[in-house]
N, C-alpha and C positions, 0 to 999 in steps of 0.2 A: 513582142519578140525580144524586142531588149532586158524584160527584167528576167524573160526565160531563159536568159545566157550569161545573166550574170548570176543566177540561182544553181546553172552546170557548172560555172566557173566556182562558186561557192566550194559546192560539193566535190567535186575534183581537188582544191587545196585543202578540203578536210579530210579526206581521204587520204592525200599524200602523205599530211600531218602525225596518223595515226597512225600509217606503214613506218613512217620514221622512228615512232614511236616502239613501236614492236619490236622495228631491228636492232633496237641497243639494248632491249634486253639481252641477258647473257646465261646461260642454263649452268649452273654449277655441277661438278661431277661430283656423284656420288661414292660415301665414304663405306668403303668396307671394311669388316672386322677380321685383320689377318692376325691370327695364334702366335708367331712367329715373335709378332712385332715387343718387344720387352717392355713391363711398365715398370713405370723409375719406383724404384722400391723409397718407402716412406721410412727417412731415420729419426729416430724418436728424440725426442731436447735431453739433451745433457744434462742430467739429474743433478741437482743440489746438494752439497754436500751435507748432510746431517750435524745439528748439533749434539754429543753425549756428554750431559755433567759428568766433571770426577768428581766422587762421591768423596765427600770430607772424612778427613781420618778417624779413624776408629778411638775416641778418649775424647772424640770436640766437645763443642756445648753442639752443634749440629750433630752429632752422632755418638752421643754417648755410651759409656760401656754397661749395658744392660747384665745384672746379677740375678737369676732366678730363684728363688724360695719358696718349699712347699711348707703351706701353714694351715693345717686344719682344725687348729682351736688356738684362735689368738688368744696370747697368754698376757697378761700386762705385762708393760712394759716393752713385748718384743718389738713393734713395729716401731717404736721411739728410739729401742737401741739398733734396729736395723740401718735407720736414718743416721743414726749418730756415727755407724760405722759406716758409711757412703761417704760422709762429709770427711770424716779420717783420709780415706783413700784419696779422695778428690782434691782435700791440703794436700797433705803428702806425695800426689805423686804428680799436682799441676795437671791434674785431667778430670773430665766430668762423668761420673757415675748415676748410675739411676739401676732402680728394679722392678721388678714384676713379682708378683703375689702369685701363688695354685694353691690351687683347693686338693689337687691329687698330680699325680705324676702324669696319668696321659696328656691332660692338657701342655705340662709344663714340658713335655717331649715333642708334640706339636710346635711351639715355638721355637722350638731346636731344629727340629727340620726345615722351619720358615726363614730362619736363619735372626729372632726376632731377640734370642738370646745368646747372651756372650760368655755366660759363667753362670752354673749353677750348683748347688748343693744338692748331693745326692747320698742316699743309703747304697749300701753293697748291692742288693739286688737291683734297685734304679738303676745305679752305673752299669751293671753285668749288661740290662738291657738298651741301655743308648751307646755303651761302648761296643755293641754287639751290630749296631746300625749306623756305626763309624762317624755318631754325630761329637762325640764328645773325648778328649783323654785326663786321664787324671791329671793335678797339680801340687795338692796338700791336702793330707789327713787330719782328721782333729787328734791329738789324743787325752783320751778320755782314761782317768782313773790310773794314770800312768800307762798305759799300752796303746798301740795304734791299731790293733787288732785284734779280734779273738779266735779261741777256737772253743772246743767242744771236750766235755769229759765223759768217759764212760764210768758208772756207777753201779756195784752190787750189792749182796749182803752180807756180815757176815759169815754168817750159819751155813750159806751155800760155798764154803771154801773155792772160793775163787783164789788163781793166782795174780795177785797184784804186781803190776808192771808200774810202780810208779814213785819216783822221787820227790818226798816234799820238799825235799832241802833245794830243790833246784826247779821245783815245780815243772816239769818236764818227766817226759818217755823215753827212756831208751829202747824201747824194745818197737817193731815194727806194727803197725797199727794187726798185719797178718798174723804177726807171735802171738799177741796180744787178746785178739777177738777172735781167734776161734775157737777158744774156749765158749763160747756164747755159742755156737751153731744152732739152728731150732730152736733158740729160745725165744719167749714173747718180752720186748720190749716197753717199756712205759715211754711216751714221745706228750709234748704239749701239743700242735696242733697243725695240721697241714699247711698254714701259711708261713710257717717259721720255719727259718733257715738251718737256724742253729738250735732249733728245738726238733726237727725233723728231716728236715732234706739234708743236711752234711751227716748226720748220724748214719740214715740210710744210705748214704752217696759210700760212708767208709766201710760202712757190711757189702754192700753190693760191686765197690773197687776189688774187694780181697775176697769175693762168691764165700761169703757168709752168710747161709741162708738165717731166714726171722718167721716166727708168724706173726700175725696180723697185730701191730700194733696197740697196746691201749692210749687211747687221748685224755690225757690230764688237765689240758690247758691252761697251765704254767708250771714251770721249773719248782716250785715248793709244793706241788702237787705230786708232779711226779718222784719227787726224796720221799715226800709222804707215803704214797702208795708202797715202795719200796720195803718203807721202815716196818710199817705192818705185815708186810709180805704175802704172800697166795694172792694177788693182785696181777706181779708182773717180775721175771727176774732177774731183772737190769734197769736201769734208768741213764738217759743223757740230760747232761746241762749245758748248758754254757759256759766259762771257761777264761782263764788269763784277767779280765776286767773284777773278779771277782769271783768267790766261792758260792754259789749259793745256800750251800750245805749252811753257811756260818750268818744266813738273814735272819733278820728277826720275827718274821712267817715261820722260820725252820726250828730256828735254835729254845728260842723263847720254852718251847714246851719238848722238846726230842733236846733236853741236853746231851746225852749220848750220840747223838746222829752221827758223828765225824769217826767214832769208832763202829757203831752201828753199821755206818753204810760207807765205806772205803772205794778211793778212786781207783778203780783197776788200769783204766787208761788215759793218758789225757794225749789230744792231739796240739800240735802246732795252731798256733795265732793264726788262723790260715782269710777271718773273714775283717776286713779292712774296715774300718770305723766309720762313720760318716764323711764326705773329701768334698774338697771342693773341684770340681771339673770344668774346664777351659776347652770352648768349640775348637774348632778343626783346623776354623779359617784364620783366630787370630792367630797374630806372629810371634814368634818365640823368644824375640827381644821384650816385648810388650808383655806377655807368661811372666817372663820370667821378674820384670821390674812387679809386677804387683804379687809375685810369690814374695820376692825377699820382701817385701814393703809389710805384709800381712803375719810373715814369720817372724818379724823385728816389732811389731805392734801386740802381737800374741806373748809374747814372753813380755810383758809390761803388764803389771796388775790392772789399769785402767783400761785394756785393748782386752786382755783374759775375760775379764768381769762384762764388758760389752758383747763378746762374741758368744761367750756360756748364754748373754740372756737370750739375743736377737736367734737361734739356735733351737733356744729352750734347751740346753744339752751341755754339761757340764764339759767346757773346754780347757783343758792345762794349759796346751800350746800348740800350734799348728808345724805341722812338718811336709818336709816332700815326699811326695809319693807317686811311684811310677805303674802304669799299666800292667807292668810282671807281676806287680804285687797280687795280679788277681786269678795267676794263671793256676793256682795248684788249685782253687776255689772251683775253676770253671771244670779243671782236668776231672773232678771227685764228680762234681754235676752234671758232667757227659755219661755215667752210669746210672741216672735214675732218670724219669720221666716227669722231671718236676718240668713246669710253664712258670717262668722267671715272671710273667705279666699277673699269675694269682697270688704272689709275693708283692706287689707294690701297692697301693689307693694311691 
């Protein structure tokens, strides 16, 4: 009996044990999800401030002034005196220059837009079309054979009494291109060939400014072509030339065998210098103190027989002397070429 009451005794403080045990646990209340309740909005780390280089001035040895040139049949010598004229500027003006080569003008109008070029040399119709996409303005013209620019002559016959409107004593027109040419109405012209300016689109641009009607053309495909046809006549009857830079009538293509030509075939009209010589054109972006130190620097190098003789070669293009030359220069050009349907882009390679 005694171990059987100390075995209820047992199990009685084990039991108490485990009632104690129960009662201290503690039931936690549960969490509900109230709408109401706001969640702390997340603010994001405070950004870092950015580093942006400033880009080194425009003439550094870091950022030099890129010159562009189209050159599609290296000539000897050019690319020697291209150098030799980087090195001029770059003494002279305490900045560093460099250039870029084209094979054609689009490429060389792509790094114009890239912004890859700082100065290039360009033809009238090149400039027409980059000055027209406000990447480029003029800065100096070459001039060539004494003039900075040319224009255009109208040519007849004889025998077809034409009235001549024209001064040689002053090589000039007085009379209006409209006095002048519409003596020609319906007649067929001789023209060298649809990519020329001054062989065909400014001729057609001044019958078609002053509603001169033409028929269709004959293509010669050069200026001694077209005196020739002329000279023998029942061909075509009128002819244009080119103009100011020189007569063609008086080439040795022409003269050599048509000694007669200059009374033969008499200039009835000649217009104005109107198309601008080769120039060199200054981007958009540089600045107008900087324009201007490498205009005078180039103009004072140009008139020195050793700076002539380097620019004529690197060119390939007989240079007298470089001048200033402003975007007006090109407006009476553009004005004549808003009346025909030429594409300034089939005028360039």
């Amino acid at each position: 009996m005694a171990k059987t009451g100390m075995r209820s005794i047992l199990a009685i403080a084990i039991s108490l044990i485990i009632l104690s045990a129960c009662g201290s646990l503690t039931v936690q209340p549960t969490l509900e999800f109230n709408p109401q309740t706001a969640i702390p909005e997340l603010v994001p780390p405070t950004p870092m401030p950015t580093y942006t280089p400033t880009p080194a001035p425009l003439g550094s040895p870091e950022n030099p002034i890129v010159i562009g040139l189209i050159i599609q049949e290296n000539v000897a010598g050019q690319a020697e005196a291209l150098q030799s004229v980087l090195m001029q500027l770059s003494e002279g003006l305490s900045l560093s220059f460099t250039n870029m080569i084209f094979t054609n003008y689009v490429d060389l109008e792509l790094a114009l837009q890239r912004g890859e070029v700082d100065m290039a040399w360009l033809t009238a119709p090149e400039y027409l079309l980059a000055s027209q996409k406000d990447l480029v303005s003029a800065l100096l013209v070459t001039n060539h054979l004494g003039v900075t620019a040319i224009g255009v002559q109208f040519l007849g016959h004889k025998d077809a009494d034409f009235q001549t409107f024209y001064n040689p004593a002053t090589n000039t027109s007085e009379a209006t291109p409209a006095q002048a040419l519409t003596q020609l109405a319906g007649l067929r012209p001789c023209l060298t060939e649809e990519d020329s300016l001054s062989g065909y689109w400014l001729p057609l641009g001044y019958l078609s400014q002053n509603n001169i009607s033409y028929t269709r053309p004959v293509l010669t495909y050069s200026f001694s072509a077209s005196i020739r046809a002329l000279y023998v006549k029942g061909i075509c009857s009128y002819a244009v030339t080119y103009a100011h830079s020189a007569d063609p009538r008086t080439s040795s293509e022409v003269i050599s065998d048509l000694t007669d030509v200059i009374i033969d075939v008499p200039i009835l009209w000649i217009s104005p210098p109107i198309i601008p010589n080769l120039n060199l054109s200054v981007s958009k972006q540089m600045e107008l103190t900087l324009q201007n130190r490498i205009s005078e620097f180039l103009r004072n190098f140009s008139r020195e027989e050793p700076g002539k003789s380097l620019l004529s070669q690197m060119l390939n293009y007989e240079v007298a002397q470089l001048e200033p030359l402003h975007d007006t220069s090109y407006q009476a050009l553009r004005d004549i070429l808003t009346t025909t349907d030429v594409r300034l882009a089939d005028l360039v390679r």
